[in-house]
N, C-alpha and C positions, 0 to 999 in steps of 0.2 A: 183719235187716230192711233195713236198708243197699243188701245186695246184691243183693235183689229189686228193687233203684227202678232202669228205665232211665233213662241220663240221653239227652236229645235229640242228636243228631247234629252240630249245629251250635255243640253248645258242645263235642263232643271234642276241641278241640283247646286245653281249658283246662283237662284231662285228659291231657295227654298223659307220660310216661315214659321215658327211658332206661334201656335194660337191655343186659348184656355176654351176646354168645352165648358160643359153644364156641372159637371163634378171637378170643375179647376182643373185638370188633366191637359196636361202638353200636348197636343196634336202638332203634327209638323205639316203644313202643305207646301204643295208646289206651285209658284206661280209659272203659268206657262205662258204668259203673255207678254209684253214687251209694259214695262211699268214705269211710272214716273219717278222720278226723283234717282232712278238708279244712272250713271257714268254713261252707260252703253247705249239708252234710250233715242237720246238723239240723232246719235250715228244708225241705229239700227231703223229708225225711220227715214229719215233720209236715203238710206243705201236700199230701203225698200221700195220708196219709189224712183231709184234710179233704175233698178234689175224691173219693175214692171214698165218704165218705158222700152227696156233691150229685147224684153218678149214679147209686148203686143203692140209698142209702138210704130211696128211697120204698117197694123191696119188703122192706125189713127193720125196720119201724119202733121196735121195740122193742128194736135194737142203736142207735140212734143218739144215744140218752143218754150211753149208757159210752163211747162216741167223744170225743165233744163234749166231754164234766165230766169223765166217771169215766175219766182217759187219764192216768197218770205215765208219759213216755217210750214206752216200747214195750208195759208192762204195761197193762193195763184191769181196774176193779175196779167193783165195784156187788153191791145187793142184790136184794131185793124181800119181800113181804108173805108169800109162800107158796110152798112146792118147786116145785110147780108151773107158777107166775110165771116163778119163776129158771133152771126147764128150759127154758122157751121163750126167755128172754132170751138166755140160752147159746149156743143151738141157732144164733137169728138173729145172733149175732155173730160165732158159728164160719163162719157161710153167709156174710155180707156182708166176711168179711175174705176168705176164699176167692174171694171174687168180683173182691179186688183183685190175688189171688196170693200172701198172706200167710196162710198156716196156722198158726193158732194152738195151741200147746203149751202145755207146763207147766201145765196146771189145777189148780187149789187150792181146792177149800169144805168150809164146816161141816157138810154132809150129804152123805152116801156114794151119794144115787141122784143128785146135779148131776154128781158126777165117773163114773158110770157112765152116762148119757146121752149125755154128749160123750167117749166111748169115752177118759178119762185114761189117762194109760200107770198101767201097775201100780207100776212101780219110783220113783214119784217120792217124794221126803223129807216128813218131815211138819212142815217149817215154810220158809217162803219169805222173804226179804230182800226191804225195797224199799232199795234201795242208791242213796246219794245218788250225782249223775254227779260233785260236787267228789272225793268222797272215796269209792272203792269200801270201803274196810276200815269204815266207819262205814252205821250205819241204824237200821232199827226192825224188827224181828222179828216177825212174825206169827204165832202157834201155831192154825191152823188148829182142831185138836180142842176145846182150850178158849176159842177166838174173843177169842184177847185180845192182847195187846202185850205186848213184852219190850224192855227196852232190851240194845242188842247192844255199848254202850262199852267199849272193852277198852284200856286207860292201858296200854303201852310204859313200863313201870317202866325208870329210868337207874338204874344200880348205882353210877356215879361219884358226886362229891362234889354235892350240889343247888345249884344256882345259879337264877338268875334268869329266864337263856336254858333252862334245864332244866324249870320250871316252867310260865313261859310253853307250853312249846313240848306237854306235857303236858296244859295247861288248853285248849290247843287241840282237844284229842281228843276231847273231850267234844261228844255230838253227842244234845243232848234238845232235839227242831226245837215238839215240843208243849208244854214245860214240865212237865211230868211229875214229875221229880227237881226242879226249881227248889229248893227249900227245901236240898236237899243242897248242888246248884251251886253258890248264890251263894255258899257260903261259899269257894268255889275262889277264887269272882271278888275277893272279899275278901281274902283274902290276898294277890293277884295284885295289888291294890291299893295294899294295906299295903309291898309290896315296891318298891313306885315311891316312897312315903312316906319309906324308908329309904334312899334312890338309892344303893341298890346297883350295882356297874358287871354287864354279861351276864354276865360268866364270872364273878366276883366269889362264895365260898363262901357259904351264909345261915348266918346267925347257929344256933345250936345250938336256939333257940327257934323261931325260924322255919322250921326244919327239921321240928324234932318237931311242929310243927303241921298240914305239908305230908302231912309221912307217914301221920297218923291221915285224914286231907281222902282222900288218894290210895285208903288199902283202903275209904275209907266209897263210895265213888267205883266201885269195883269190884265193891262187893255191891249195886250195881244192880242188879245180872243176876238177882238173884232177887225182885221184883219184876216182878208181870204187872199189867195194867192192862184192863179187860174193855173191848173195842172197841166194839160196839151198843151205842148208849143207851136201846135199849124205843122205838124209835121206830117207828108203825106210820105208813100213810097218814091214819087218822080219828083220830089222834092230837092233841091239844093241847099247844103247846109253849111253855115260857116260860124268859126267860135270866135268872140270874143273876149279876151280876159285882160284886168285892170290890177294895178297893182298899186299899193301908198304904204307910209311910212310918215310916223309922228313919233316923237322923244315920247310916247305912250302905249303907241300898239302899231301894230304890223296886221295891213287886212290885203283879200286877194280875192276880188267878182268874178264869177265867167258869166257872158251870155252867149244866146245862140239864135244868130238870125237865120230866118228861111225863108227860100224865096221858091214862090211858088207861083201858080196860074193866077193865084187871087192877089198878088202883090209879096210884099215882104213885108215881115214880121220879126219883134225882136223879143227874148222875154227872157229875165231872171233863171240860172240855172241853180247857181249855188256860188256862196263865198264863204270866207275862212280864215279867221282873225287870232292874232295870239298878241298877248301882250309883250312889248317892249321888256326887256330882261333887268334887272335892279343894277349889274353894270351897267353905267353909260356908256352907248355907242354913240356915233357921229350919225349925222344924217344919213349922209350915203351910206355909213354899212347897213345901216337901219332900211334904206331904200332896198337894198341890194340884197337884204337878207327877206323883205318883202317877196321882191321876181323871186328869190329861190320859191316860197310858199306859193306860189301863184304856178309857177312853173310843175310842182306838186300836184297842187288842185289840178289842173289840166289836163295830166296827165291821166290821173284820176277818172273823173268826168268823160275823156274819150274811151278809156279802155270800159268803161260800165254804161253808157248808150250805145257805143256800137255801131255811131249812125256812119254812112258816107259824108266824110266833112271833105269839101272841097278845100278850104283854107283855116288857117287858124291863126288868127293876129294876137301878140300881147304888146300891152299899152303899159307907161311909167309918165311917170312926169317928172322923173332924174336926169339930170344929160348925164351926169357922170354915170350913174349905174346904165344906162346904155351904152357909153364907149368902154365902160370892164366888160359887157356882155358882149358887147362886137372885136373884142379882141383880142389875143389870144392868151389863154388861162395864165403860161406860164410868164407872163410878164409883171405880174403885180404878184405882193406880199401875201403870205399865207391865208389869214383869213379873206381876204379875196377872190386870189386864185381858187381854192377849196371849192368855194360857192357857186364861182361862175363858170367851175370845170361840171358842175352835179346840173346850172342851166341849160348849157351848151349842151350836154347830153341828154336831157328829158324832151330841151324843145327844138332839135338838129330840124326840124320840119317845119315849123311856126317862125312868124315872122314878128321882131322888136320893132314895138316906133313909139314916138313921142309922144303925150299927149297933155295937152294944157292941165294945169291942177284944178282948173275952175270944170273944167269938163269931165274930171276923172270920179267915175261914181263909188271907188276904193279907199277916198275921202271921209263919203259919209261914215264908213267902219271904222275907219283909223282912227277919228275923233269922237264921234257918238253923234246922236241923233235924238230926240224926245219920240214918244209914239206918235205924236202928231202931226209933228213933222214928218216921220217917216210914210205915214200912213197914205200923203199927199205928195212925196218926192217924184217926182218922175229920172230924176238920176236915178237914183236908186235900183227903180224898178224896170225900167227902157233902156238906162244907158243915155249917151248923148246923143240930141237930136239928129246929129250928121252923121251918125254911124250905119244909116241906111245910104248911104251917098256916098261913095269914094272918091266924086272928084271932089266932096268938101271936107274932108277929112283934112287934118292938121297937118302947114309946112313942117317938116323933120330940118331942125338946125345940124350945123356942121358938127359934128363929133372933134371937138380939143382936147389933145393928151393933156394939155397944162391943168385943165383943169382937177383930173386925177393923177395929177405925177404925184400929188402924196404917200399914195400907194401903190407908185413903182416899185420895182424890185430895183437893187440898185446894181451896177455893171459892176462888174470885176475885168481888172486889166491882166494880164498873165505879160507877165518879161522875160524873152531867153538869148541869152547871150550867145553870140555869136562864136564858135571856135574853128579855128584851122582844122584841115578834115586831116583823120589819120590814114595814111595809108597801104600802113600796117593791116588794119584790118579787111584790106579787101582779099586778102589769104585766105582768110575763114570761109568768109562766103563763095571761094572757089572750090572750097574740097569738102566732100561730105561727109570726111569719117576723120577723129582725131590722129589717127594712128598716118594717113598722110599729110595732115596738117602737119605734125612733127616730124616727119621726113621730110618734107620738102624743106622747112624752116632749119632742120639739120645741116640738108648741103648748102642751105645761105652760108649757115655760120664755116661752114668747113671752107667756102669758097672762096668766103673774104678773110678767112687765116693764111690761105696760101695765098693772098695777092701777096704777100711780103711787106704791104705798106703796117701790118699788123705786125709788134714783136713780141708776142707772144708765140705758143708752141703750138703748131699745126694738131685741130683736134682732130681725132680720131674718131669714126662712125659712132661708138658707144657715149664718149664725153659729149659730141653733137648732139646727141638725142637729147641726153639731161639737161643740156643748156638752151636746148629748144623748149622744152616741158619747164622750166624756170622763166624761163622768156612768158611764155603765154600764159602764168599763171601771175607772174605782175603786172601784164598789161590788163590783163580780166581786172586785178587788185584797184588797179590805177583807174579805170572804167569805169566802176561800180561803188567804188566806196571813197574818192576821192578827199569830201567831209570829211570819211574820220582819218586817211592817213595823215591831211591834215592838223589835225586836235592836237596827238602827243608833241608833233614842232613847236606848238603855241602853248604849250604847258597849262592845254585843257582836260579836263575828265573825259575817259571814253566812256559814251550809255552802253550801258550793259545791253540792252536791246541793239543794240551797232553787232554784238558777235553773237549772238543766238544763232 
């Protein structure tokens, strides 16, 4: 694809190359086409088939979805409702990419007249890789004929002694981008875990226990490959669609399932979307944060998951099997302690739409992850993979018990009482707030004082306009004193220190 993209002229010379002729001689050329391995490659293909959808996509309108959404890299995927649909879709994206100079190859579908329409070559394989760009040797298999997924993990067994960098480097390869295997995984991650637990040094042999544990993890790891996963959910266009997601927590890992059933003409249908597991952190938390820190992860995932299908969900339920972590999520953030509040302010906001309810632990398919699974077990779970059997049926869906603060008042916030004492009102000051400029406040409190010198009950000397004013402006600047800084006129009486921050 690369090599089809001319690059402009004026950037050749940020392109340019030495090369040795026949006589060793420096030749310089220029590459004018868009190259591998250079910064700009990626962007400039991508932004190239953004600008050919803006100029011929008006005459292909039914290729310009699979451009837009349905585009990993250089492949394009998408469906539709009927062969017919998907012939025309085909057609017009084989037509609008030809139109850029890009012919498109390699065609791949679940019925024999899409690939004979768009004339497929005969000789192509019957299963196709989407191969991550980090790592070509890892992906997700596609088997065309039975329309489903294979995980394609293939662990690089070390025959030397196992060690820590051995392991690691092994727990790497593992490449389930959907969650899929989770319930197998974590138990990798777990031991990966336990290994830092022991501070082991990298090269440093494992224990004879720790070995034997790796080794049984490593072949359950390997019999992935025979597990398929069926790709369509039964989703049509007049489809009804509702998500469900599950959440758990063990003193070991923290997992979070969505599914999504759909209810259609032919009945309802439930299937595996994706889940999403981290392990428990080497502080110990308590159950509930551990629950709670769970719904955050799941409330995550979900968010996720709707904003990247897109579909019309009519509902979306999330399931715990905490009572406490459902009455922090039903009530309001700022009543419990920090790392509480934090959490359940980030749920209340992702899932303001979705709706919390209870769900037995024996029922909860976020279980299986939280603790791990063997392959063969996993392989025959119907939790797992369905969800519980009553989750096609809402009148059998599980009683929701009463939500009790007692049970999480450990991590209430605790009340604070505030005390104010009582004073006699002054009423002195309702002078102030009669006159709106100093210069009458001081008059008026002038002829007070002048008024009650001449009652004669005063023997002192009748003041005079000028001495009234000053003893006005004295006046009101020790009751402001008396107001506002009482504390410290206080201090020097009681032969305390004044803080220096008292007269800043």
């Amino acid at each position: 694809m690369y090599r089809q993209i001319n690059v402009h002229e004026d950037d050749w010379n940020l392109q340019r190359i030495l090369w040795l002729d026949e006589l060793l001689n420096e030749v310089a050329y220029y590459l004018t086409m868009v190259t591998y391995g250079t910064k700009a490659a990626p962007f400039l293909a991508v932004r190239t088939l953004l600008q050919l959808v803006e100029d011929e996509g008006h005459n292909f309108p039914l290729a310009v979805p699979f451009i837009l959404q349905g585009r990993y890299v250089d492949d394009s995927f998408g469906g539709a409702d009927t062969v017919q649909q998907l012939i025309k879709i085909a057609l017009q994206l084989k037509n609008l990419c030809m139109a850029g100079g890009f012919p498109l190859a390699k065609w791949h579908a679940t019925h024999p007249d899409v690939l004979t329409a768009v004339q497929a070559e005969k000789d192509q394989g019957s299963q196709i890789t989407f191969d991550d760009c980090a790592a070509k040797i890892l992906g997700l298999r596609w088997l065309p004929q039975e329309d489903s997924f294979a995980s394609a993990t293939r662990i690089l067994s070390h025959t030397d002694h196992l060690t820590k960098r051995l392991v690691l480097s092994e727990v790497a390869q593992i490449f389930d981008p959907l969650g899929f295997a989770s319930p197998v995984v974590i138990k990798a991650k777990m031991l990966l875990q336990e290994l830092w637990l022991h501070k082991l040094q990298w090269d440093e042999p494992l224990p004879s226990q720790l070995s034997s544990r790796w080794l049984i993890i490593r072949k359950e790891l390997t019999s992935l490959r025979k597990i398929s996963i069926p790709r369509w959910y039964n989703t049509w266009s007049t489809s009804s669609v509702e998500f469900h997601g599950f959440s758990d927590a063990s003193q070991l890992a923290m997992a979070a399932v969505v599914f999504i059933t759909v209810h259609g003409s032919n009945g309802a249908t439930i299937s595996l979307v994706c889940s999403k597991t981290k392990i428990a952190p080497l502080k110990r938390l308590t159950i509930p944060r551990l629950e709670l820190t769970a719904a955050l992860l799941l409330s995550r995932l979900m968010q996720y998951v709707q904003a990247t299908l897109k579909l019309n969900v009519t509902a979306t339920h999330l399931w715990t099997d905490s009572v406490v972590t459902l009455t922090w999520i039903k009530s309001h953030a700022s009543r419990w302690k920090d790392f509480v509040r934090n959490r359940v302010s980030q749920i209340q906001e992702l899932t303001a739409n979705a709706h919390w309810k209870y769900v037995p632990g024996t029922s909860n398919p976020a279980d299986c992850a939280s603790r791990g699974l063997s392959t063969a077990q996993l392989q025959s779970h119907s939790l797992w993979w369905t969800g519980p059997p009553w989750i096609l049926t809402p009148e059998a869906w599980p009683s929701q018990p009463s939500l009790s603060d007692e049970l999480s008042a450990h991590e209430a916030r605790p009340g604070i009482a505030l005390h104010a004492a009582a004073s006699q009102p002054d009423y002195h000051w309702d002078l102030i707030y009669r006159y709106s400029t100093l210069n009458k406040l001081l008059k008026i409190t002038a002829l007070c004082f002048r008024f009650i010198s001449l009652l004669g009950k005063c023997r002192c000397k009748p003041l005079d306009l000028h001495s009234a004013l000053e003893e006005a402006r004295l006046f009101w600047i020790k009751a402001t004193q008396a107001a506002y800084f009482t504390h410290e006129i206080k201090m020097p009486t009681r032969n305390y220190q004044l803080l220096t921050h008292s007269v800043d």
